[in-house]
N, C-alpha and C positions, 0 to 999 in steps of 0.2 A: 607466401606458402613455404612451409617448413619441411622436408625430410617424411615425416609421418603423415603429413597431410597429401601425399599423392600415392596414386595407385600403386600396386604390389610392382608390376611392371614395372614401373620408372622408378621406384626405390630398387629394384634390382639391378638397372642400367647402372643405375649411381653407384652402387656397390661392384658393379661391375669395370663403371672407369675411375673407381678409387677419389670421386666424387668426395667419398664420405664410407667410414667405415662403419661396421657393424656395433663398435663398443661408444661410436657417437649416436646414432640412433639410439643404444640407450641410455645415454645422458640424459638425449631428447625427451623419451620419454619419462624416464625417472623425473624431470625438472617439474613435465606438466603430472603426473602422479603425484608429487610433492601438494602441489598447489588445487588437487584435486576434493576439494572437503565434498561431496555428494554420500561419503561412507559409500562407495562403492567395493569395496577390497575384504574380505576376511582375514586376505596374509598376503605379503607382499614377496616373491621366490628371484626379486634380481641380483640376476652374477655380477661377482667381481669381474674387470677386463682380464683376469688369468682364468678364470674360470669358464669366463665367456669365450676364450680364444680354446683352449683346450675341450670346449663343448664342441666349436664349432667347426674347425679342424680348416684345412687350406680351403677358397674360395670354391665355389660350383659353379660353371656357367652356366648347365642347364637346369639348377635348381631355384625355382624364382620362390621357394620359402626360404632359401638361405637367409638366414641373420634378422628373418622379418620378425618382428616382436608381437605378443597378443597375450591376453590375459585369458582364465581359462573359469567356467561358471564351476564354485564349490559343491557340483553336486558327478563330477566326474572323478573316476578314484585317480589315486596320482602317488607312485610308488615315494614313501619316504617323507610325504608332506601331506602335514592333518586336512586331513574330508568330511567338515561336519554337515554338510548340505547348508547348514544356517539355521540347525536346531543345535540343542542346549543336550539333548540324547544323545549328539555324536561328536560331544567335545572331549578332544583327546584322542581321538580315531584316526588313526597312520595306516593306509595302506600300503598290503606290501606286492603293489602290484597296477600299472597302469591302465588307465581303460585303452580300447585301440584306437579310440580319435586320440587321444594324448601323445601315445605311441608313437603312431603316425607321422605326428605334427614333430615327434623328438626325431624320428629318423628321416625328415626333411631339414632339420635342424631350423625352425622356426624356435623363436626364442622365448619361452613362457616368463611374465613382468609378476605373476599374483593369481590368485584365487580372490572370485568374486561374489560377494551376497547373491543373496535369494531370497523370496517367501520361504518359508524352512518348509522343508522336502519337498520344495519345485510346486507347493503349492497356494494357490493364491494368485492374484492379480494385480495387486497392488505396492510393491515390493517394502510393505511397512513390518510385515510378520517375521522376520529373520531376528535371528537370538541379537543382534550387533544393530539392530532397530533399523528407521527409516532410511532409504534411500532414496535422494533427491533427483531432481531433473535438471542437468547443467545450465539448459538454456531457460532456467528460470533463479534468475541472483535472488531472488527471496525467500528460496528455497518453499516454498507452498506448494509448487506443485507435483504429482506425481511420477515418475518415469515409468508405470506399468511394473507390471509381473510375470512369472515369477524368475524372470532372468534380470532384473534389475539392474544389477552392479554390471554385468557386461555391457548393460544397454550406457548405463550412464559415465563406463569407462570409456567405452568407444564413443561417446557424444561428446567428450570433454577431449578427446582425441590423443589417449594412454597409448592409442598403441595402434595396430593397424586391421586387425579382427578380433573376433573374440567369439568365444564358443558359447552354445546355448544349450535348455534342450526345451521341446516344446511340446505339453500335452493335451492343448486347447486353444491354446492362440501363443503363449510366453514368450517367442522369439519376437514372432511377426505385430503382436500389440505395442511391446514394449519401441518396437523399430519405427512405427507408424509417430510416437510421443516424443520419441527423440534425435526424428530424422534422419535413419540409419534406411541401409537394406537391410532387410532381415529376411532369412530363406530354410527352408525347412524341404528337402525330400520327400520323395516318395518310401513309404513306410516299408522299410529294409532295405534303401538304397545305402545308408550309410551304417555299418556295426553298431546296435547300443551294449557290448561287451564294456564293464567299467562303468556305463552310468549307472546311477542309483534308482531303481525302478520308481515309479509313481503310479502310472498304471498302464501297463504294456502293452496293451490293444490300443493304444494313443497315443502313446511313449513317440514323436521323434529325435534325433540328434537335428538342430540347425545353430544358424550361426548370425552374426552380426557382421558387415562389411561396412568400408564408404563407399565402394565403388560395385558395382553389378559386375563388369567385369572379375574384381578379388572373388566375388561369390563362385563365379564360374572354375579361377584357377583353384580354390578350396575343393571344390567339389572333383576333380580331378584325381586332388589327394588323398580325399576322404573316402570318395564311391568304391565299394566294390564287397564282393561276398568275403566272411570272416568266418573260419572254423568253431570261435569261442560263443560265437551269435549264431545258434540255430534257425531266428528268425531275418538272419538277413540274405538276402537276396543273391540267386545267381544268376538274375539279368544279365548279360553284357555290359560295362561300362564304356562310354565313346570321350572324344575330347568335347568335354561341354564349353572351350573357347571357340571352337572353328566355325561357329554360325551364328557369334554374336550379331553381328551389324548385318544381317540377310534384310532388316526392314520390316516395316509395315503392309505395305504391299498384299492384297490378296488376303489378308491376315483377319479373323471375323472375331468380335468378342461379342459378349452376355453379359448383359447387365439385368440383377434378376432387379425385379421393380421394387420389391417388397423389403428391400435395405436399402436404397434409397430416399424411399417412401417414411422411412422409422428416421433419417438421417435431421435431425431439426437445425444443425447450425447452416444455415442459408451461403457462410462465407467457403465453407466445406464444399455443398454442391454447386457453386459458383465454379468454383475451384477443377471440380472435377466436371463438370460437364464442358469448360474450357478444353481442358486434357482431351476429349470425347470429339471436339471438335477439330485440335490437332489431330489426332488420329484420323478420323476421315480425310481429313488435308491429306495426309500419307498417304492413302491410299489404303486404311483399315478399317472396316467397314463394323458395325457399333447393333446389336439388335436386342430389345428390350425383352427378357420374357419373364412368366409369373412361376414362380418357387410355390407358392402356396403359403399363406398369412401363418395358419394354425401351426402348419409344420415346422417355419423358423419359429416361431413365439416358443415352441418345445425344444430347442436345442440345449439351451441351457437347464431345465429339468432334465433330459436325458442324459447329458454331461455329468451333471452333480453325483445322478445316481450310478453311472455307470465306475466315473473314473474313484468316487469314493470306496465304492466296493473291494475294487482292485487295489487302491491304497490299504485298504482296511487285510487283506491278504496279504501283500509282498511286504509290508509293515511288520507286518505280529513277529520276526525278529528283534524290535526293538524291544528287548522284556527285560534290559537290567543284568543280563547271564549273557545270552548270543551276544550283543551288542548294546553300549547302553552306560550308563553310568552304574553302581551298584549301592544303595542306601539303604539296603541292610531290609531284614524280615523275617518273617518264622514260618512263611512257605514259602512256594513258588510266586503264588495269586498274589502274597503282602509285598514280595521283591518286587514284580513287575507294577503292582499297582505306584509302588513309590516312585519308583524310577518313569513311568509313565506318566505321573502326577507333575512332577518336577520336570521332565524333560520337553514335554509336549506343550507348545502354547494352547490358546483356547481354541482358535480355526481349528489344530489337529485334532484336538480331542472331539470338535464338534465334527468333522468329517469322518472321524472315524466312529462315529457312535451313527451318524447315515449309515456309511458305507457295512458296521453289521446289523442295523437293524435290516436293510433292504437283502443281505444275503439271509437271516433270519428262515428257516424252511418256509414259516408261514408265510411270510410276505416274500418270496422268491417270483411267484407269480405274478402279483399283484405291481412290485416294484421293478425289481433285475431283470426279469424277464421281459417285463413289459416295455420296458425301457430297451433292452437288445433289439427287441421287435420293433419299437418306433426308429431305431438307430438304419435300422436296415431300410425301411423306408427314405428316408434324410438320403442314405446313401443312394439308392435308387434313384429318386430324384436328382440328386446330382450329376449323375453319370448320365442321366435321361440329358441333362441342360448341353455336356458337354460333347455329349456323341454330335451335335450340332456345329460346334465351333472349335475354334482353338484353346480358348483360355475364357475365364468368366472373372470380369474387372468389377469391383466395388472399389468402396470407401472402406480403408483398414480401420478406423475407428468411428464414431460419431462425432467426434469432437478433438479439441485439442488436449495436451492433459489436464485433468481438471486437476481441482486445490483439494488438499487432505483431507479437510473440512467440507467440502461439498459433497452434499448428499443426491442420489437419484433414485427415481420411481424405479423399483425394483419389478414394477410389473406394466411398465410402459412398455410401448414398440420399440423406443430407440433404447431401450436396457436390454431387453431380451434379444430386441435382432441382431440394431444396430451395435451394439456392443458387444456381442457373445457369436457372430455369425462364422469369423474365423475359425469354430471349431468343424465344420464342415470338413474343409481340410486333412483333420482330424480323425471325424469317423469313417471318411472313405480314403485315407492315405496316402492323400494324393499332395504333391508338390504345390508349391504355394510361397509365394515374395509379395512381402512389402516395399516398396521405393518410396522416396521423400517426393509429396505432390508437391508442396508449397508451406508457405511460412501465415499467420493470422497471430498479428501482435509481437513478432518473433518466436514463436513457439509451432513447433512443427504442424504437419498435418500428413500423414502416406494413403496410398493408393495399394489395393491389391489383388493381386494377380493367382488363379490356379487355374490349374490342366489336369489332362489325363495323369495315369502312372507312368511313370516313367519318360514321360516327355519334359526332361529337364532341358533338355539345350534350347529345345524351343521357345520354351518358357521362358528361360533366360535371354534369347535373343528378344524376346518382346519387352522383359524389361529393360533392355538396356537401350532399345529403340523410346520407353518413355521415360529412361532417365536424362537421353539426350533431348527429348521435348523440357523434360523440367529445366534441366543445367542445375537439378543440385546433386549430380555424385560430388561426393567427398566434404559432403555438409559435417560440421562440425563444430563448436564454440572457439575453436582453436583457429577454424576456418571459414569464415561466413559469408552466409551468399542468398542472394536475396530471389533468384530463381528466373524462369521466363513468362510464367503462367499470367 
């Protein structure tokens, strides 16, 4: 085990007793970046050792970002270095101004390696739509299969193990799917616990900031740095923030989870619920007690229709900047309509153009009832239910995905149970704002498989203390291609 391959923690001790310094961790990682072909990177931003020592200034003992390294998803603004999202519309685009997770992470002096792909503008699932094409899944050398969307390149930096976090953002499952395919933690807040000041909207009634770990614990000391109310974010939160480390290891004990039936039920790979229903039965060993109840079939089967329409809309809104003049490349015309159609035409792959012809047929006056509306209304129910499941327990555990990642070329029933539930349920999450982790359950062929975890709002520590009680049942924190480990399950 290398330097980057162990938790924030213990790379800070090491740093701490001169171990190993901050400008050899990035060697370290610059060696495995080097050797990284997944196309996970839009731009790569590593300082020279003068550079890096005048960023970073004399040692911190009680700063456990000092010197840590992490790469950052291209859809965060980042003063001085181009933010195309991973469209073709925002090449050449320099902001001149950071977002406040970036900020943040500078004035902890966490050391940013690169800007990383996407589905272009954070949408998509599959992380092949980005102007810079496919992104691969490390821990598959034939490169066939997927790593998820639309955070891809972070998911596939941090699998290939570039660095030691990496940022996300997440507007239907992109941190927590992608984390589930390539054996990451992936963690996502409670919707305004962390500033989206800087990110690039998608669609803001959705919109989270989360991120990529190896370890539950890193998730926890991130969220530390990142939690808290922000004057530039009228939508984020003046909760109270607490230390989300101080009740990792509280246990299972006492602890009751949900398992809703009807996404187990959609779940067809057999090694999946094998897998997880082992987990189910460590937990009761602990001493956490495990109760089955029904979501209602119709209601998941609608998530992803309600998704489509909802979060297209608001694309199709915070978008229409993109017109060639605001933002945009410029190809010339003899109005306003010829400028933006061109630069629209050329800038947008076809997913955009086809979301955004959704997202205003469904705002459309006439169909506002019929679609937007209706869809806000069935959203509210989703949520109601949800919060009906978890006024019961502490947390409500599934299967983060159906399967393992599948190959580029494999196709599925778009209107089957396990497309609709089992694949699309993480947006739950989503529409009621509630905090939500993927962990690594176990490995099928070498190729990951995660578990996942949500709660109420605002109950992040506790949340976090449960995953870190079933990452210590797996023993895969710090899973990686860099680092590999075959699990306990």
């Amino acid at each position: 085990m290398r330097y980057l391959d162990k938790p924030i923690a213990a790379i800070h001790a090491a740093l701490q007793n001169k171990e190993v310094t901050p400008y050899q961790l990035l060697l370290e990682a610059k060696e495995r970046i080097e050797a990284n072909d997944c196309n996970a990177y839009e731009r790569l931003t590593i300082p020279s050792e003068e550079e890096l020592m005048k960023e970073l200034g004399p040692f911190e003992d009680d700063n456990l970002l000092y010197g840590i390294p992490y790469v950052c998803k291209d859809n965060f603004s980042t003063k001085g270095i181009e933010t195309t999202a991973s469209s073709n519309v925002l090449n050449g685009y320099v902001p001149v101004f950071d977002a406040t997770v970036v900020q943040k992470l500078k004035d902890k002096k966490a050391v940013m390696l690169g800007k990383t792909t996407l589905d272009e503008l954070a949408m998509g699932g599959t992380g092949t739509t980005g102007h810079k094409g496919i992104t691969y899944n490390p821990f598959d050398p034939s490169k066939k299969r997927m790593v998820g969307g639309s955070s891809c390149g972070s998911a596939a930096a941090l699998a290939n193990g570039d660095c030691c976090f990496a940022t996300g953002s997440d507007t239907g499952d992109s941190v927590r799917k992608p984390a589930s395919l390539a054996g990451l933690v992936g963690f996502k807040p409670t919707w305004g616990r962390i500033s989206r000041y800087g990110l690039f909207p998608f669609a803001p009634s959705l919109d989270h900031v989360g991120y990529f770990t190896h370890y539950v614990e890193d998730a926890a000391i991130l969220l530390n740095v990142l939690a808290g109310h922000d004057d530039m974010d009228f939508t984020s939160s003046y909760v109270p923030t607490e230390d989300y480390t101080a009740h990792l290891h509280d246990g299972l004990k006492g602890k009751k989870f949900a398992v809703i039936k009807e996404i187990i039920d959609s779940v067809d790979d057999s090694y999946n619920k094998a897998k997880f229903f082992a987990l189910i039965k460590k937990i009761e060993d602990e001493g956490g007690t495990v109760e089955y109840v029904e979501f209602g079939e119709e209601l998941l089967r609608s998530i992803y229709a309600t998704y489509i329409v909802i979060s297209c809309a608001e694309a199709t809104s915070n978008d229409a900047n993109l017109d060639g003049i605001k933002f945009g490349p410029y190809y010339g015309g003899n109005s306003y309509q010829e400028v933006m159609m061109n630069a629209r035409t050329k800038g947008f792959s076809e997913l955009i153009k086809r979301r955004f012809v959704i997202g205003s047929f469904a705002l459309m006056k006439e169909n506002q009832e019929d679609l937007f509306l209706r869809a806000q209304r069935n959203r509210a129910k989703i949520v109601e239910k949800t919060n009906e499941i978890l006024a019961n327990c502490d947390a409500i555990l599934v299967p983060a995905a159906p399967s393992i990642a599948s190959e580029f070329a494999q196709s599925s029933d778009k209107l089957s149970s396990e497309y609709l539930i089992a694949d699309n349920h993480l947006a739950l999450g989503n529409f009621a704002g509630l905090p939500s982790i993927t962990v690594p359950l176990a490995l099928e062929n070498g190729m990951p498989l995660g578990i996942n975890l949500m709660s109420k709002a605002f109950t992040e520590a506790s949340l976090l203390s449960l995953a870190q009680s079933i990452e210590d049942i797996t023993g895969l924190g710090g899973l990686s291609v860099a680092n590999p480990k075959e699990g306990n399950l």
